[in-house]
py3Dmol code that shows the C-alpha trace and the ligand (Angstrom):
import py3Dmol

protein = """\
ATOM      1  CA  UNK A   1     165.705 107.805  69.551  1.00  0.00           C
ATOM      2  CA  UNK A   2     162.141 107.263  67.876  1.00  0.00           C
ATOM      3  CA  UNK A   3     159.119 107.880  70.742  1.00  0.00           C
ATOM      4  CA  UNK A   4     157.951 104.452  71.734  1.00  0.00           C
ATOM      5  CA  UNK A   5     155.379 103.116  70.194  1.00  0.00           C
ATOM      6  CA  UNK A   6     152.754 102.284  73.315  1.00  0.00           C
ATOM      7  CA  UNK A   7     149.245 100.523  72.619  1.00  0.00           C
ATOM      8  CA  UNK A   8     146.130 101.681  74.950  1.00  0.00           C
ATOM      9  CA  UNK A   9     143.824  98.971  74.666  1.00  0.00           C
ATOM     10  CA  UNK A  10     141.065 101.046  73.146  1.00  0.00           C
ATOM     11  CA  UNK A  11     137.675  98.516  73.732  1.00  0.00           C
ATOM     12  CA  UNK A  12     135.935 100.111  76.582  1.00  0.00           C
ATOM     13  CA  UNK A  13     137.016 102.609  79.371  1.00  0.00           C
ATOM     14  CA  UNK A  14     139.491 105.749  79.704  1.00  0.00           C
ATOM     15  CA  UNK A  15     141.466 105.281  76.865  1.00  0.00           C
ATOM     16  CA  UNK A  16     141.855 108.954  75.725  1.00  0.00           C
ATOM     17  CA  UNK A  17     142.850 109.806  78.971  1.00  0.00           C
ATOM     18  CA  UNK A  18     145.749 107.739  78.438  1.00  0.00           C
ATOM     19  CA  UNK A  19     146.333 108.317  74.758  1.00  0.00           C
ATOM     20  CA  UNK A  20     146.820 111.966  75.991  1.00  0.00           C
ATOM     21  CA  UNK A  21     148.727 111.200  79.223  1.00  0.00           C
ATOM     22  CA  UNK A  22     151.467 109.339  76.359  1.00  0.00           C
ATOM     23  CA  UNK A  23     151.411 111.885  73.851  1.00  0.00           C
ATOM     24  CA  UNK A  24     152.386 114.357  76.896  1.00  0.00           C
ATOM     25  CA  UNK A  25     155.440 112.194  78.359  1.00  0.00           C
ATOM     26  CA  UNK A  26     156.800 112.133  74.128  1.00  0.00           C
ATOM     27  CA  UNK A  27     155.272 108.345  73.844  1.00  0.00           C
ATOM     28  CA  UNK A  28     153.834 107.677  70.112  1.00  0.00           C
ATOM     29  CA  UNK A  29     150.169 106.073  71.687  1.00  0.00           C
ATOM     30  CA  UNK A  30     148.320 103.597  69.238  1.00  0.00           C
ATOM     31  CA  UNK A  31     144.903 102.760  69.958  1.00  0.00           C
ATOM     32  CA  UNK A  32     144.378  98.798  70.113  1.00  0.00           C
ATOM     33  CA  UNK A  33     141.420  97.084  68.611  1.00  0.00           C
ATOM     34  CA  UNK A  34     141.671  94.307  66.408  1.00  0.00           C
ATOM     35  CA  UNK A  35     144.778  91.526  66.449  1.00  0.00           C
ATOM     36  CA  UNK A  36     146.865  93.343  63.811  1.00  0.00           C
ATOM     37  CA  UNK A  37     147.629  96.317  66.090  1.00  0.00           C
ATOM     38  CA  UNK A  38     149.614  94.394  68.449  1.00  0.00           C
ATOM     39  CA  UNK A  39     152.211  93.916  65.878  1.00  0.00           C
ATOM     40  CA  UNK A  40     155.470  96.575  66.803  1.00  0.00           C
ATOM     41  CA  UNK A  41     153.957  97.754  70.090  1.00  0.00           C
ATOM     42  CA  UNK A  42     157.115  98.628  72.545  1.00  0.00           C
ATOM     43  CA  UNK A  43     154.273  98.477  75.155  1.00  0.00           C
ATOM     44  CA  UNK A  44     150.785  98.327  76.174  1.00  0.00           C
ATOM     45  CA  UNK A  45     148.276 100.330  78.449  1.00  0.00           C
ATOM     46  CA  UNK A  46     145.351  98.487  79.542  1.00  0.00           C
ATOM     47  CA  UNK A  47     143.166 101.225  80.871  1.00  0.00           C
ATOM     48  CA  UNK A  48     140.346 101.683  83.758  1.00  0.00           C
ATOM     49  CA  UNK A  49     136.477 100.882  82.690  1.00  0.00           C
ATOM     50  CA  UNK A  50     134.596  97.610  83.246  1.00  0.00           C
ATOM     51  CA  UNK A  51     137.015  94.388  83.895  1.00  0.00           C
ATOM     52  CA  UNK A  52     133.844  92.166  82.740  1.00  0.00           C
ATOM     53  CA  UNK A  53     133.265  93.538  79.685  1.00  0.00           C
ATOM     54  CA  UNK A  54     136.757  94.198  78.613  1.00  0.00           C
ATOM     55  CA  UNK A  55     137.233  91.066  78.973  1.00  0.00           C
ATOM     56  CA  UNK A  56     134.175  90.053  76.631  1.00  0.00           C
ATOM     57  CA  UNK A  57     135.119  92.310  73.908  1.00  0.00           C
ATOM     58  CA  UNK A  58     139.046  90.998  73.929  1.00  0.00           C
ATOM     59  CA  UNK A  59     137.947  87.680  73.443  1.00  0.00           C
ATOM     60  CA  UNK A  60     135.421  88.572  70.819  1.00  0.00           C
ATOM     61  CA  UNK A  61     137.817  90.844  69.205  1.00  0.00           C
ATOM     62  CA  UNK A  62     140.010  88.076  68.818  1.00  0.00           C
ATOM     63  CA  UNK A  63     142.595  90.187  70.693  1.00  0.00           C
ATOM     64  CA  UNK A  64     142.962  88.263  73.641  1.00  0.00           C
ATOM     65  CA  UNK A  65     145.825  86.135  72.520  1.00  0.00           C
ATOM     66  CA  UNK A  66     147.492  88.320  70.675  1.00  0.00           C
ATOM     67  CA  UNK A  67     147.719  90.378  73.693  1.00  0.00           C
ATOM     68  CA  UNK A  68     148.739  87.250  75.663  1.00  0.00           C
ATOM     69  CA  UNK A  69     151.031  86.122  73.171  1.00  0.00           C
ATOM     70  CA  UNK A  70     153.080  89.446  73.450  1.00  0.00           C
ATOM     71  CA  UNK A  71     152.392  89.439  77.405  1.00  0.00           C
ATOM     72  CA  UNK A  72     153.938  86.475  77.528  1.00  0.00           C
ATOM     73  CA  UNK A  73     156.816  87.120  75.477  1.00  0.00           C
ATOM     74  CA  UNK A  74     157.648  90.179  78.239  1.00  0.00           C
ATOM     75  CA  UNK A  75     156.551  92.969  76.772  1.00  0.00           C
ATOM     76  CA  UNK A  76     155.969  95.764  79.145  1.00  0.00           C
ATOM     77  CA  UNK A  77     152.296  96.778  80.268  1.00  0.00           C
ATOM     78  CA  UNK A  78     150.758  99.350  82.941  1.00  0.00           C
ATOM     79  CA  UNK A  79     147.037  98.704  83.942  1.00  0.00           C
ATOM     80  CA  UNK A  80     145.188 100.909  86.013  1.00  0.00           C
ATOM     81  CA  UNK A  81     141.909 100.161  87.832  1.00  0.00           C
ATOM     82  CA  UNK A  82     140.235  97.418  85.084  1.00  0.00           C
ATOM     83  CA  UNK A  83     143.502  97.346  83.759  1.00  0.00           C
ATOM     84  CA  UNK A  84     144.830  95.928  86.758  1.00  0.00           C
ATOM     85  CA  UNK A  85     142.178  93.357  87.113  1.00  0.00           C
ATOM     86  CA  UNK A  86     142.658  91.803  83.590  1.00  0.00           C
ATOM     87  CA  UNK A  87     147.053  91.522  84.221  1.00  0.00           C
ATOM     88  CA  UNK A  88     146.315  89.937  87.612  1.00  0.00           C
ATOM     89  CA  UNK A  89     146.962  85.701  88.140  1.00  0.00           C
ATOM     90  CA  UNK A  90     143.649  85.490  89.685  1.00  0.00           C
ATOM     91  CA  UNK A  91     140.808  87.640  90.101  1.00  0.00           C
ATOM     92  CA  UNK A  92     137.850  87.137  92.811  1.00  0.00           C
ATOM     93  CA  UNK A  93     134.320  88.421  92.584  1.00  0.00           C
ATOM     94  CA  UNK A  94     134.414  88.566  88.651  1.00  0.00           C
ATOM     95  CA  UNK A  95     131.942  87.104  86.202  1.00  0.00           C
ATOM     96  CA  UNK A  96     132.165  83.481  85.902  1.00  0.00           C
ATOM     97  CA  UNK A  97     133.059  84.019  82.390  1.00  0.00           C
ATOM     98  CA  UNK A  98     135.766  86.874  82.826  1.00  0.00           C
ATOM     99  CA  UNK A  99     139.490  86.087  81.695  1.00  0.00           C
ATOM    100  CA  UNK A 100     142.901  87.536  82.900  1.00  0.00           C
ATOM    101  CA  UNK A 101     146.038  87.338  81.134  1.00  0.00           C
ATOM    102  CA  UNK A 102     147.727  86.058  84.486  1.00  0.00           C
ATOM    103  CA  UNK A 103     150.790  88.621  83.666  1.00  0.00           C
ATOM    104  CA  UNK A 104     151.445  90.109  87.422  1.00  0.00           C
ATOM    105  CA  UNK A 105     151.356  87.686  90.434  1.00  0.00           C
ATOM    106  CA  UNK A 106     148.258  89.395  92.149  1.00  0.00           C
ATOM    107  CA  UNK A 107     144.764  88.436  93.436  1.00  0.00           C
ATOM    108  CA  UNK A 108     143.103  91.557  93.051  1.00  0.00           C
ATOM    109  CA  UNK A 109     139.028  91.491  94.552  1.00  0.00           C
ATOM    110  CA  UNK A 110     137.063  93.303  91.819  1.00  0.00           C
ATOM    111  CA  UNK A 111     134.951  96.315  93.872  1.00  0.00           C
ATOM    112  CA  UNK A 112     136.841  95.483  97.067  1.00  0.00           C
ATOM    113  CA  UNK A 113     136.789  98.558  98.342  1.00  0.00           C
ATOM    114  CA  UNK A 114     132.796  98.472  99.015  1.00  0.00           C
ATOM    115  CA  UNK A 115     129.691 100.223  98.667  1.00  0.00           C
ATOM    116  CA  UNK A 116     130.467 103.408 100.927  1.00  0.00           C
ATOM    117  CA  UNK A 117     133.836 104.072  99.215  1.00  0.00           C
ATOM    118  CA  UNK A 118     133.301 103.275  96.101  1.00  0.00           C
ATOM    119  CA  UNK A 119     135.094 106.124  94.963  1.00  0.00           C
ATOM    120  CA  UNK A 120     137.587 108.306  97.046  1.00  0.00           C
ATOM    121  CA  UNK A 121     140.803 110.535  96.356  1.00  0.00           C
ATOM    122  CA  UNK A 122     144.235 110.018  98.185  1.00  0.00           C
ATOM    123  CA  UNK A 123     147.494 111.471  98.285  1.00  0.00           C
ATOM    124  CA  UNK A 124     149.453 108.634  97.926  1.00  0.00           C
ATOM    125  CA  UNK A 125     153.100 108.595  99.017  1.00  0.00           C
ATOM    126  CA  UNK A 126     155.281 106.360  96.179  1.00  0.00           C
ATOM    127  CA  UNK A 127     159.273 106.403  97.004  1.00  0.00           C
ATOM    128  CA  UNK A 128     159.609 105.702  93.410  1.00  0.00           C
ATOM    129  CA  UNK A 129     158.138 108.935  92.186  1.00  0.00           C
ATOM    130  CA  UNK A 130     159.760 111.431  94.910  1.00  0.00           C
ATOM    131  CA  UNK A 131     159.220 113.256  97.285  1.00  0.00           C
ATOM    132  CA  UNK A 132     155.733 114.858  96.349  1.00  0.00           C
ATOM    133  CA  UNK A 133     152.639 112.576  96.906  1.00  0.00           C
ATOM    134  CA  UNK A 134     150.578 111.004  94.048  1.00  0.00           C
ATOM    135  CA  UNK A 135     146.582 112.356  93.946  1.00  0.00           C
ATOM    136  CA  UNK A 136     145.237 108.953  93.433  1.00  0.00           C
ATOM    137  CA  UNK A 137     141.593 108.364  92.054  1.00  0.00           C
ATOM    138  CA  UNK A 138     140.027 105.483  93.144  1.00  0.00           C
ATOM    139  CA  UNK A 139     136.551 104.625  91.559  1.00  0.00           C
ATOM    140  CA  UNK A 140     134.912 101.403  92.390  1.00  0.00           C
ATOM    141  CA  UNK A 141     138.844  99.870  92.526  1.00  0.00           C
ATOM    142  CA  UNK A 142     139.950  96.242  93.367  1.00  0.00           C
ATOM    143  CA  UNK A 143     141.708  95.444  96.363  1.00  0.00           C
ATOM    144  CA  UNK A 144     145.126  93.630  95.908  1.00  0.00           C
ATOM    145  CA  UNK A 145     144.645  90.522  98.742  1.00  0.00           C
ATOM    146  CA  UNK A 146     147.812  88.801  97.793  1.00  0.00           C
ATOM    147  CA  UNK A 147     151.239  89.568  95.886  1.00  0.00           C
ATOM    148  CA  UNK A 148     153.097  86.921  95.152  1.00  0.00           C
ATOM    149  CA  UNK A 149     156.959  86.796  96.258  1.00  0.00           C
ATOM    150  CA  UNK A 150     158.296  88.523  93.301  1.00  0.00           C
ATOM    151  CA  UNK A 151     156.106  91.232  93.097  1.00  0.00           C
ATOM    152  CA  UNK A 152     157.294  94.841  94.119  1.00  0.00           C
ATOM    153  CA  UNK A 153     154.969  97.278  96.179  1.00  0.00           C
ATOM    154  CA  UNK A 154     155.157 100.811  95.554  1.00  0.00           C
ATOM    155  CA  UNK A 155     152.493 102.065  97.690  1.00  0.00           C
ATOM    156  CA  UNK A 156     149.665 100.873  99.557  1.00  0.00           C
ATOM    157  CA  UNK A 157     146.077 102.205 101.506  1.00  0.00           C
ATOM    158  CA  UNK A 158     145.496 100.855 104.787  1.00  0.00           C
ATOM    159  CA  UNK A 159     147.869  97.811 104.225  1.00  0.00           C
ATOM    160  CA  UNK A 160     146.780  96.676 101.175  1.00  0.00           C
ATOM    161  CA  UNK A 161     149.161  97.492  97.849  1.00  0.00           C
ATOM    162  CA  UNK A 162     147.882  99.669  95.101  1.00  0.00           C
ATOM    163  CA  UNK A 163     150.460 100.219  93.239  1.00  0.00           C
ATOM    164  CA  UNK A 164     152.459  96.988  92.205  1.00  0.00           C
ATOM    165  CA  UNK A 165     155.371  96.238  89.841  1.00  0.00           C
ATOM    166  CA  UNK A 166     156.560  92.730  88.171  1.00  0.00           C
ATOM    167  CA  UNK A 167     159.378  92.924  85.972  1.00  0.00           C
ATOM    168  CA  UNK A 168     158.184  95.057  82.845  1.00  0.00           C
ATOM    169  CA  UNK A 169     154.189  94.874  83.996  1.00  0.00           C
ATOM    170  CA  UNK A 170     152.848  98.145  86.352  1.00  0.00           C
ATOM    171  CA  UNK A 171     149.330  97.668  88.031  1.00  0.00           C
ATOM    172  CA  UNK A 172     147.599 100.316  89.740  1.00  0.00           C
ATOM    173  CA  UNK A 173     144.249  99.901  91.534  1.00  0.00           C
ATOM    174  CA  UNK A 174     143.671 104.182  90.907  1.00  0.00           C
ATOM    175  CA  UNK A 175     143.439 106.050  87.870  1.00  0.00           C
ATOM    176  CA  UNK A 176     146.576 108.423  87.298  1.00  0.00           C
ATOM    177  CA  UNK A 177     145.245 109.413  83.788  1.00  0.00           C
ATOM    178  CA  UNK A 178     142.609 111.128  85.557  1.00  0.00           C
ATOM    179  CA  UNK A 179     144.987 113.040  87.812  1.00  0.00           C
ATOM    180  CA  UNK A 180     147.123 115.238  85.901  1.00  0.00           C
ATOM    181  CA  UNK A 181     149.922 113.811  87.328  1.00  0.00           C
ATOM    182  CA  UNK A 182     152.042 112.444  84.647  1.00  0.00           C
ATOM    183  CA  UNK A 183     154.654 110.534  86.625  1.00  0.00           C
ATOM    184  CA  UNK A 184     153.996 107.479  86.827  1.00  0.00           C
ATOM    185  CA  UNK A 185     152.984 107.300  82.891  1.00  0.00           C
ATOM    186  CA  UNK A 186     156.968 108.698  82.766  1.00  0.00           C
ATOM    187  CA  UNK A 187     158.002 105.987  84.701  1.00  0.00           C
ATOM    188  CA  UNK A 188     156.521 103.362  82.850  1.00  0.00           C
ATOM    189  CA  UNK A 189     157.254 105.050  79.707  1.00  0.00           C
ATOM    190  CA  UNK A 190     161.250 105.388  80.786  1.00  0.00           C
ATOM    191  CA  UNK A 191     160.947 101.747  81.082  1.00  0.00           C
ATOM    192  CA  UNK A 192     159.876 100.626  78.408  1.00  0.00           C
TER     193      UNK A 192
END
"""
ligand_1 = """\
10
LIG
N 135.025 97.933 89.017
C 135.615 97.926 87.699
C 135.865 96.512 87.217
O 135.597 95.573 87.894
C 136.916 98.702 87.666
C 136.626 100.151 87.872
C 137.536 101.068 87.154
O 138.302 100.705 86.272
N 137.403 102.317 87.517
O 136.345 96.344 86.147
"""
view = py3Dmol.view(width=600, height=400)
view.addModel(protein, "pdb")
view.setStyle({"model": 0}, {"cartoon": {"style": "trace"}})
view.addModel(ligand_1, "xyz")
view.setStyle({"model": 1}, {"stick": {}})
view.zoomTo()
view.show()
């Protein structure tokens, strides 16, 4: 079988990080920047960086409905961190002017985490992935303050979920690109 081909949405943020957790898991990555990229994507990463301005440059790009197009149409995504932010239904504490594609039935609360841990490591027990604890990087990460009746959580922090599934969409409020830990981009990946 031909490697899937996955998009990382390659605006802002860690998208190398990604491009080389794919190529590592046998994934064909294609970096995403104008409309005509979306076409023949199996999937789409939607990496960590800056929600706002993401979500300035998709619209400006012109990408932001062709991403919401395929979204819609159930193609499978994983976002981590920003990426998370711009797949939730509703997003508080964002720019007045900042979209979301409303893909996975989350509020997420952009920085909730606050000032004094804005950015901490965890290992992060997911049944999904095994026995072995995830090292999850959080840096400046949104809180999940709602998931919606059809949304699966994989793991949480101190009651709140990080780690969320929807059907063929994957949201994590950490960074596992940054990690060296390649399962959960094998996961997703295996799903596709
Ligand atoms: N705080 C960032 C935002 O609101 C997310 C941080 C990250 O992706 N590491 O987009």
């Amino acid at each position: 079988m031909a490697a899937q081909k996955v998009g990382v949405l390659a605006l802002q943020g860690d998208v190398a990080e990604h491009v080389a957790a794919l190529v590592a898991v046998g994934a064909h990555p294609v970096e995403v920047r104008a409309p005509e990229d979306v076409a023949g994507l199996d999937a789409l990463v939607l990496p960590g960086g800056e929600s706002t301005a993401i979500s300035r440059l998709l619209e400006s790009s012109g990408l932001f409905d062709a991403v919401g197009e395929r979204l819609a149409g159930g193609m499978p995504a994983f976002g981590t961190c920003a990426g998370m932010i711009l797949l939730a239904s509703q997003v508080v504490d964002g720019r007045p002017d900042q979209r979301s594609f409303g893909a996975i039935d989350v509020v997420v609360r952009r920085n909730g985490y606050g000032r004094q841990v804005d950015s901490f490591e965890q290992a992060l027990p997911v049944r999904a992935l095994g026995a072995e604890p995830l090292e999850a990087v959080f840096i400046r990460a949104p809180v999940v303050e709602r998931a919606g009746p059809d949304v699966e959580v994989l793991a949480e922090v101190g009651g709140s979920p990080v780690l969320c599934r929807q059907g063929p969409v994957l949201v994590a409020a950490f960074h596992p690109e940054l990690s060296g830990d390649l399962r959960l981009h094998r996961l997703f990946v295996g799903e596709c």
